[in-house]
C-alpha positions in Angstrom: -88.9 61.0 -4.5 -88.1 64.4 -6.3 -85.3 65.0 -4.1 -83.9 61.9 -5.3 -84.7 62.4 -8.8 -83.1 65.9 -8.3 -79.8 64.4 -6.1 -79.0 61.9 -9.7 -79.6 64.4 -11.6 -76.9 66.9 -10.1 -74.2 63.8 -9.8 -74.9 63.3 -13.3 -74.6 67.1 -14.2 -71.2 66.7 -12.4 -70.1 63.3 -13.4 -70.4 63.1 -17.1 -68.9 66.6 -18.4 -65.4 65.2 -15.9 -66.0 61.7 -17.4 -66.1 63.5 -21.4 -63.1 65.7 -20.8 -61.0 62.5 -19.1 -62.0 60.6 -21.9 -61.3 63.4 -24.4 -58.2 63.7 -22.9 -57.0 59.8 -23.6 -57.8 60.2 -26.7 -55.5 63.2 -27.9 -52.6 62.2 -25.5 -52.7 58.2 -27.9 -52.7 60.2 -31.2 -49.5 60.6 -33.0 -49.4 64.4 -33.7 -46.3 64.4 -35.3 -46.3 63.6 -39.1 -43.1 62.1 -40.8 -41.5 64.4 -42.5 -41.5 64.4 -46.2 -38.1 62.6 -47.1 -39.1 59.8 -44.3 -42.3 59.4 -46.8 -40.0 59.6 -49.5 -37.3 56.9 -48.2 -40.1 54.5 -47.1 -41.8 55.1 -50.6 -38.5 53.6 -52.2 -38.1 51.2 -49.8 -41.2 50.0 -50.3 -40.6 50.0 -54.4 -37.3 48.4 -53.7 -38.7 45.4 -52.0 -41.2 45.1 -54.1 -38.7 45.0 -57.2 -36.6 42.3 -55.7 -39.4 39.8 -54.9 -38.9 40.4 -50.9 -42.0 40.3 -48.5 -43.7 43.4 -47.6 -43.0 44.0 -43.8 -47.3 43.4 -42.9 -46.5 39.8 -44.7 -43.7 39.3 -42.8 -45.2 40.1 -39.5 -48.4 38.4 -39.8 -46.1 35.0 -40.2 -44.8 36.0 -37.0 -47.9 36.9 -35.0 -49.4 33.8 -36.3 -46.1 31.6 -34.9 -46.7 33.2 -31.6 -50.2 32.6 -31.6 -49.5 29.0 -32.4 -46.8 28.9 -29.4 -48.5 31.1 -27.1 -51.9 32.4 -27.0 -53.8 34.9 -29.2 -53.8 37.4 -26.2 -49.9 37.0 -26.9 -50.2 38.1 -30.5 -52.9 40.4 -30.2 -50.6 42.2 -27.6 -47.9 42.3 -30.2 -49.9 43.1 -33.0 -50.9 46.7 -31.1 -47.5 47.1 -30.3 -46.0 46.7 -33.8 -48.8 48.9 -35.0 -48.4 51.7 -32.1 -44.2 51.0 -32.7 -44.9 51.5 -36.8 -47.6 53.5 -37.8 -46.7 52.4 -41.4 -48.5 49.2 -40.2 -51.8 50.3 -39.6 -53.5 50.4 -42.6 -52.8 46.5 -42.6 -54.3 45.9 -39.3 -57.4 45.0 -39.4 -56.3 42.6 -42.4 -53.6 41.1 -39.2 -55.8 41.0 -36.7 -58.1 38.6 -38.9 -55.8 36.0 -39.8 -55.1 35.8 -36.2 -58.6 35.9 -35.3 -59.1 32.9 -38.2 -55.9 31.2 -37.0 -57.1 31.3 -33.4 -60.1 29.5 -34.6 -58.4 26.7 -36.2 -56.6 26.1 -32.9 -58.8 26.7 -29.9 -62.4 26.0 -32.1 -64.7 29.2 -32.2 -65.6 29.9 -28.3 -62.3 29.6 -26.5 -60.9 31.8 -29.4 -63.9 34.3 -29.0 -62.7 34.7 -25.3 -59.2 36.1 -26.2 -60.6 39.0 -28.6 -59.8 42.3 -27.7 -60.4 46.2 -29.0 -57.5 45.9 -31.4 -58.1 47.4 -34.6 -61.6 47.5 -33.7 -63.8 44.4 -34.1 -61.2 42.6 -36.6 -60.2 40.0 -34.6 -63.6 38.7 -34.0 -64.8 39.2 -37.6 -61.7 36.9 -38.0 -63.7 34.4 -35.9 -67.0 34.4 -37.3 -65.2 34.2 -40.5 -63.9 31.2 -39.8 -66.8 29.4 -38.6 
């Protein structure tokens, strides 16, 4: 019995500091390091101004309409894979994720009813796809 307690707790010893440095390691390699440079900020901050001066749709406004079409077409697993590569593509986006990944969570309720949508949620932006469907309930 205590060599067995003993034998788990070497593989354990062994196992976990590998597992934290793997997983340690994912994490930095998916971080963008690399910060726009200050005139990108400044040509996406007039951009932004522009668009919002002539009455056009802000670009989160623009893709939610089209996440939720290919939801609607599709599936939500379709859109929820887009969604994470529009965000990943634009970081810009981000900040408006969880806000995306809601509607579609709220959209996928009005289609497939609360427990078939609940089976397509996924880790993108977090929870927000699935506080999408309880919202909708």
């Amino acid at each position: 019995m205590k060599q067995a307690a003993r034998r788990i707790g070497r593989t354990i010893a062994f196992v976990l500091p590998v597992v934290l440095v793997l997983s340690g390691t994912l994490a930095v390699a998916t971080v963008p390091w690399a910060s726009p440079s200050t005139d990108a900020r400044m040509l996406s901050a007039s951009a932004e101004s522009a668009a919002a001066k002539s009455g056009a749709r802000a670009p989160h406004e623009v893709l939610r309409d089209r996440l939720i079409a290919e939801l609607q077409e599709k599936d939500p697993g379709a859109a929820l894979t887009q969604l994470q590569r529009e965000v990943h593509a634009r970081p810009s986006l981000a900040r408006h994720c969880v806000g995306l990944a809601r509607a579609l969570g709220e959209a996928a309720v009005a289609k497939y009813g609360v427990a078939r949508a609940q089976s397509f949620s996924r880790p993108v932006c977090d929870t927000a796809f699935a506080s999408g469907v309880v919202t909708a309930q």
